[in-house]
N, C-alpha and C positions, 0 to 999 in steps of 0.2 A: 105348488109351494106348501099346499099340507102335509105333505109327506117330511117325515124327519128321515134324514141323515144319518147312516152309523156311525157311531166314534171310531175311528181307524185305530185309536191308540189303545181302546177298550182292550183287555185281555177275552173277552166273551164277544167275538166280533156279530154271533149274530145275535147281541141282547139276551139271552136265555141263558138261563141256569143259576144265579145270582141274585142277591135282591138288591134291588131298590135301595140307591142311596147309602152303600154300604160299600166300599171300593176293595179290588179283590187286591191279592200280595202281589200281582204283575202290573198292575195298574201303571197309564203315565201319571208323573208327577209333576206340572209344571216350575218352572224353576230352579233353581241353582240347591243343589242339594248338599252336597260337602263339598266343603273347597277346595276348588283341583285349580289346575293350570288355569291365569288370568284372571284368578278370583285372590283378592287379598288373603298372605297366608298370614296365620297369628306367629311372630317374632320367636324363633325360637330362643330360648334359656342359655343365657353368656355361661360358659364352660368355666365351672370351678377351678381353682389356680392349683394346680399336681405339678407338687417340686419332684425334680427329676433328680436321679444320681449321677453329679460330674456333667457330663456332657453326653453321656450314652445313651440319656433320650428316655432312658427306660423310668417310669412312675416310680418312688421311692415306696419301702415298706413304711407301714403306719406309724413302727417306732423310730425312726430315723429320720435326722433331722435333713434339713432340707442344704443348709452349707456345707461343703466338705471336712473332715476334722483336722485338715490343715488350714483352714482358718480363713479362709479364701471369703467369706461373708464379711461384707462392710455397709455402712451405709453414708451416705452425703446427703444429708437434708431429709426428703421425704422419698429418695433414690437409694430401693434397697441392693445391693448386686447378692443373690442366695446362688450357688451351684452354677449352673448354665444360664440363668436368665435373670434379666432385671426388673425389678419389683417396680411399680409408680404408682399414685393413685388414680391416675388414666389405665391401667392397666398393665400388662406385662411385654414384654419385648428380649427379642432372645440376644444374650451377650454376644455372641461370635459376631462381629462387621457393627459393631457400635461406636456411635463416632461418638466422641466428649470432648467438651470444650466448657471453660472457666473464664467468667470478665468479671475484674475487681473493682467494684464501683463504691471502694471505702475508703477512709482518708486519716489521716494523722495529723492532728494537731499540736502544738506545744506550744505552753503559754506560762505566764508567770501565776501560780495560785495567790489567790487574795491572802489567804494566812502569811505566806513570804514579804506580802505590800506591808501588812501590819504591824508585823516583827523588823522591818527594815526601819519605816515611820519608827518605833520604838525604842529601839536600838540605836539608831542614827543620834536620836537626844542623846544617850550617855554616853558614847564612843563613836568613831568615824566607822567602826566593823560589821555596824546592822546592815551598812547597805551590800556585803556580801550573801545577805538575807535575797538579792535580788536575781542571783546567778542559779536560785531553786528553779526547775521544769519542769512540768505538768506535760506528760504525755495522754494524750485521748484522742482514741479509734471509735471514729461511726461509718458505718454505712453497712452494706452486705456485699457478698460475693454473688455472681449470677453461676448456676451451672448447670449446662445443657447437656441431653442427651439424645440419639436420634438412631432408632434402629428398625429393622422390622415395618418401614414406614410408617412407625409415628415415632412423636417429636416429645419429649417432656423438658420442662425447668421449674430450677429451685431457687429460692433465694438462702444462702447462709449467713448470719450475721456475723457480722465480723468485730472480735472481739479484742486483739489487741493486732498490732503489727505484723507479726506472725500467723495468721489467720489465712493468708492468703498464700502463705509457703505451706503450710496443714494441709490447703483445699489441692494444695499443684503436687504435692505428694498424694494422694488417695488418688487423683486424678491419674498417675503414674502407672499406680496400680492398676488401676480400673483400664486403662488404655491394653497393659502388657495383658491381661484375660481376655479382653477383646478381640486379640487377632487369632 
């Protein structure tokens, strides 16, 4: 058992030629050296966003804008459509087989304003014609529009506020658009 063993992995298998404590370039090295297969890789760098020209795939020159000059760029919410693909802040998703879809979840009210209450009370004392003071309506829209979009396997939405009654005829026209690029 006093006898040592040679290192099999030595590059100098019979000990000679080498000093001491000082490992030659063929040396084993135990352990995981650079990361290959089964060893975590570091994530690679999400692919800067290259507007394309039209639909031909091809990267745009650097002066050229990313929409086509017929005018085909719109946007809904935080939902850009540029050229061939749609913009999100999830990312980007390619127009061709984009499904969209719009749910109205705003509301219209009508109601008597208090100035109309006031002038009716006022009016009413010196003539019976203030209370035509009460046939005044107040229209007011709250809520938003939701609108979806879902292509390229993932899913974005937005919400639009909705700002008077027609808000939701606005969103189902661009939505129009948006569909007829789609196919």
């Amino acid at each position: 058992m006093s006898e040592q063993q040679p290192n099999p992995y030595a590059s100098d298998p019979a000990g000679q030629g080498g000093q001491p404590g000082t490992p030659g370039q063929d040396d084993y090295k135990w352990g995981p050296g650079e990361a290959s297969y089964g060893y975590p890789q570091p994530y690679p760098a999400a692919p800067a966003y290259q507007p394309t020209i039209g639909g031909a795939g091809m990267p745009s020159p650097a002066g050229y804008s990313a929409a086509p000059a017929g005018g085909a760029g719109f946007a809904l919410g935080d939902i850009t459509v540029a050229g061939d693909q749609i913009i999100t802040p999830s990312g980007t998703m390619p127009l061709r087989g984009a499904m969209w879809n719009a749910t109205d979840f705003s509301r219209t009210e009508e109601k008597i304003p208090p100035h109309a209450i006031v002038l009716a009370i006022v009016f009413f004392l010196f003539c019976l014609l203030g209370l035509l003071f009460l046939l005044m309506k107040e229209k007011t829209t709250t809520g938003y529009i939701q609108v979806t979009v879902t292509s390229g396997g993932r899913h974005h939405s937005t919400m639009i506020p909705a700002v008077d009654a027609n808000t939701f005829h606005w969103v189902m026209s661009q939505l129009g658009h948006a569909r007829a690029l789609s196919m």
